[in-house]
C-alpha positions as CSV (number, residue, x, y, z in Angstrom):
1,X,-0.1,-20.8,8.1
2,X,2.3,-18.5,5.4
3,X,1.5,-20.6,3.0
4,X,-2.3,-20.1,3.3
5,X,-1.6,-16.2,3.3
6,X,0.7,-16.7,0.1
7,X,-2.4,-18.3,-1.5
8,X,-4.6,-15.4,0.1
9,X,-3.0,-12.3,-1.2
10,X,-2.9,-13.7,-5.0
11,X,-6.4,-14.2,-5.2
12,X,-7.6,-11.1,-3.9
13,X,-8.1,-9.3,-7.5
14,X,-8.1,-5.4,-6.3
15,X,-5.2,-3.9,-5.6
16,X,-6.5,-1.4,-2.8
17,X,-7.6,-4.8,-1.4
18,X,-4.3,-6.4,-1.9
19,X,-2.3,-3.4,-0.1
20,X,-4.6,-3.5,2.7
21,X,-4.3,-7.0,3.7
22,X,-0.3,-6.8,3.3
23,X,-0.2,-3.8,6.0
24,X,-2.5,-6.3,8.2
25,X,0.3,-8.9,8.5
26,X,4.1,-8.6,7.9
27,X,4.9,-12.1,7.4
28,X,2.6,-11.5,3.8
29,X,5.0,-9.1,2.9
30,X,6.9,-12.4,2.6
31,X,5.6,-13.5,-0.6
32,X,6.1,-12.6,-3.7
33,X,2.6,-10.9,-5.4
34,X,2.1,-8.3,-7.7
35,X,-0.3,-5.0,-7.9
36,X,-1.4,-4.9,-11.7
37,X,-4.0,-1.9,-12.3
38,X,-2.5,1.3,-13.3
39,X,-1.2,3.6,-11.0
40,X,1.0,7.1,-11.1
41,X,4.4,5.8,-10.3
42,X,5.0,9.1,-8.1
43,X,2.2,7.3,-6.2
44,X,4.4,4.4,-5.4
45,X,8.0,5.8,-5.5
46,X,8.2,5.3,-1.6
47,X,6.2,1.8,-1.0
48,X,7.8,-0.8,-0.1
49,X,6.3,-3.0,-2.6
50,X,7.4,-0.4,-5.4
51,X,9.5,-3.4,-7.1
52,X,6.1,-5.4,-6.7
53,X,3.9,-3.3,-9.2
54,X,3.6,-4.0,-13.3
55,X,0.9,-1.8,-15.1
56,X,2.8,1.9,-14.4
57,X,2.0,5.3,-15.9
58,X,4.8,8.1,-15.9
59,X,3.4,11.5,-16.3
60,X,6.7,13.8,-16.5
61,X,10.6,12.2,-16.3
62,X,11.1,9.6,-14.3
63,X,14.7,7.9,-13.3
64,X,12.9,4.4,-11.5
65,X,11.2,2.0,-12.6
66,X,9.9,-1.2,-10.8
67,X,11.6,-4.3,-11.5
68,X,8.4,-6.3,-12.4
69,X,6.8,-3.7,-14.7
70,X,5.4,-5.1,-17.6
71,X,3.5,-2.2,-19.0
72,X,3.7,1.3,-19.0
73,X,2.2,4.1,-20.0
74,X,3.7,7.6,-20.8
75,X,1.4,10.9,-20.2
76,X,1.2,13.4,-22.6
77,X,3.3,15.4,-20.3
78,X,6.3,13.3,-21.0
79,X,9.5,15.2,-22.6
80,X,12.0,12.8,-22.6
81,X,13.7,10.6,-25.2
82,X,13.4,7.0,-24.6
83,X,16.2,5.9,-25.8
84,X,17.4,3.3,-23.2
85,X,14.7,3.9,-20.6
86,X,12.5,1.0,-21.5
87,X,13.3,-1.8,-19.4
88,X,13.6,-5.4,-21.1
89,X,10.2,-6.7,-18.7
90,X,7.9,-4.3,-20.8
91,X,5.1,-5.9,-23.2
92,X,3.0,-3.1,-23.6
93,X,3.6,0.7,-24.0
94,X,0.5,3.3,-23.9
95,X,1.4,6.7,-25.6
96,X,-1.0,9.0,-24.4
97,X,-1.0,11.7,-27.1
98,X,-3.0,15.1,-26.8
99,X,-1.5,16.7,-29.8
100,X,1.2,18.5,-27.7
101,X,4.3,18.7,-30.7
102,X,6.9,18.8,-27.8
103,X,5.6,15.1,-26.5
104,X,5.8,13.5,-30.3
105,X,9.7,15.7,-31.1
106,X,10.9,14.2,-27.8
107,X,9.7,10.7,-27.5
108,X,8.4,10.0,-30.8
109,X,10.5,12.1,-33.7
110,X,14.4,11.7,-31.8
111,X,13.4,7.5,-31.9
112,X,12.5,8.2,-35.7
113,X,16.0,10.3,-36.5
114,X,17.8,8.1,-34.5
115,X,16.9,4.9,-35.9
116,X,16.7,5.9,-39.5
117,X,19.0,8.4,-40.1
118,X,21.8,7.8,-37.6
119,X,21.5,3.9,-38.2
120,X,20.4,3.0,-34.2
121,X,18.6,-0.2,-33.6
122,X,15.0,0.2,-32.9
123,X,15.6,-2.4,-29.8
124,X,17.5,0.1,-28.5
125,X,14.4,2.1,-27.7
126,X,11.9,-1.0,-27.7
127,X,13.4,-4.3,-26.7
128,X,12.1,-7.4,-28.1
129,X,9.9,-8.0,-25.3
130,X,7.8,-5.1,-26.2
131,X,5.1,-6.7,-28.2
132,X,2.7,-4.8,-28.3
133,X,2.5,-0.2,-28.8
134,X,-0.7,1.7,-27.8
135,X,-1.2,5.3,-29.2
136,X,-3.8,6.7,-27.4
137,X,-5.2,10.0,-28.2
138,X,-7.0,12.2,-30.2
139,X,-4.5,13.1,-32.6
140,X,-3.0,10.1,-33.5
141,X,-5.6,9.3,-36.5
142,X,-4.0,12.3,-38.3
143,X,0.1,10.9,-37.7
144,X,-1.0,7.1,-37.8
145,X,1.3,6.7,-41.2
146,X,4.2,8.8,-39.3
147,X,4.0,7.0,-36.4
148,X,3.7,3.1,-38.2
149,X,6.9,4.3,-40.1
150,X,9.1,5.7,-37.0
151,X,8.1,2.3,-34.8
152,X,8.0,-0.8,-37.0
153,X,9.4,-3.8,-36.1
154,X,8.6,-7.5,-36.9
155,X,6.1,-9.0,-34.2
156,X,5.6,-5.6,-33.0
157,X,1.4,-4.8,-32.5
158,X,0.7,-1.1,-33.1
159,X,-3.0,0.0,-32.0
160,X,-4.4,3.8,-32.0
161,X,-7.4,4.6,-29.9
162,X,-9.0,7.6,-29.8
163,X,-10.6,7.9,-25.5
164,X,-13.5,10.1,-26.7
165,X,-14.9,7.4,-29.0
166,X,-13.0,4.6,-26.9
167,X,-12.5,2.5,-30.1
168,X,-9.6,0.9,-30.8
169,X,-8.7,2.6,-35.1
């Protein structure tokens, strides 16, 4: 019979869904399944399936992480550097930009001095398993040049999308 709820709980597709039927039945809580739409990690901090969630957006600082993430998205709201906060399960990171200068000095300029001008790796702010970098935001357009130079890497996919026109540039 666990088996058959294993099965169950991976093929339900929403995540509301998904949490519902695990608070039906502790023995699901035995399996190992994931919640993969975004959601607020202040949302989560308390579950007990926090380790169980990959798509996570961090609006202000943040010192936990799920162990399964696999992307993340920072808010425009977010002030600091991510130098070493990026855990090694990441694939994709969504930059949501508004124009705020404090958001690009923080995350975006200290990765750019630190990398070029005091000689730091750029794994140590996106490891190798980051393969992919979203910029989202209206201003981005205008610092696309900036922002190719500060993140480059080989294999490394930088998009910019502006959410008013919802076009990838």
């Amino acid at each position: 019979m666990l088996d058959i709820w294993g099965l169950i709980i991976k093929i339900v597709e929403c995540d509301n869904d998904r949490c519902c039927l695990a608070m039906t039945c502790t023995d699901i809580s035995k399996f190992k399944f994931y919640f993969n739409d975004l959601i607020e990690v202040d949302k989560i901090i308390n579950s007990r399936w926090f380790n169980n969630f990959t798509n996570i957006q961090v609006a202000t600082e943040i010192n936990k992480l799920p162990e399964s993430i696999s992307h993340l998205t920072l808010g425009s709201q977010y002030r600091t550097s991510i130098k070493g906060f990026i855990p090694k399960t990441i694939k994709t990171i969504t930059f949501c930009w508004d124009g705020n200068l404090n958001f690009f000095h923080k995350t975006l300029l200290e990765t750019y001095i630190d990398i070029y001008l005091a000689g730091t790796s750029i794994d140590d702010f996106f490891p190798q398993s980051v393969t992919e970098i979203i910029i989202n935001g209206t201003y981005a357009e205008q610092h696309r040049e900036d922002l190719c130079a500060i993140i480059c890497r080989k294999n490394l996919k930088i998009r910019f999308k502006n959410p008013f026109h919802n076009i990838t540039i």
